[in-house]
C-alpha positions, 0 to 999 in steps of 0.5 A, spaced: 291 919 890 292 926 888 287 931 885 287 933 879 288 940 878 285 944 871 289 947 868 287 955 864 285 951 858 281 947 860 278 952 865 275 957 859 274 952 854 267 952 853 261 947 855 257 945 850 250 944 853 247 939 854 241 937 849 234 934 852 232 928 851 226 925 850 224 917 849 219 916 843 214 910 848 210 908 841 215 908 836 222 906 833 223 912 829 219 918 825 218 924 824 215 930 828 214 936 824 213 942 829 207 945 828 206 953 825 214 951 822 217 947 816 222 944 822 222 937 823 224 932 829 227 926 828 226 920 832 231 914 832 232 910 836 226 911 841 230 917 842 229 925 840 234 930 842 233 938 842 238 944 844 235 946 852 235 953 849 229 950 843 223 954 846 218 951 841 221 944 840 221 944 847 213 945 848 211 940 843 216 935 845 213 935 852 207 936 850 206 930 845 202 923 848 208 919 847 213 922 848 217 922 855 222 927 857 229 922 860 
């Protein structure tokens, strides 16, 4: 079987970060408001995901008791 060769397309196309997820160990869905903002995290399906580059979503996820980083 040969390897596939990229081509220079798909070479400088861009790669969408991954998002860092965390699993909700208490609830279903809910909503997290970060604290000192107006933002709001939406839990569904056990599951909340933010942008790795989301400093202050970061902390408090990682932080919260019922939460775990998957």
């Amino acid at each position: 079987m040969a390897a596939k060769k990229s081509t220079d397309a798909e070479a400088d196309a861009p790669v969408a970060p991954e998002r860092v997820t965390f699993r909700d160990t208490v609830y279903t869905s809910r909503s997290l408001v970060l604290p000192d903002s107006d933002r709001v995290l939406q839990v569904q399906a056990n599951a909340v995901s933010v942008e790795p580059d989301d400093v202050a979503a970061l902390n408090y996820l990682s932080n919260h008791p019922d939460l775990a980083r998957e």
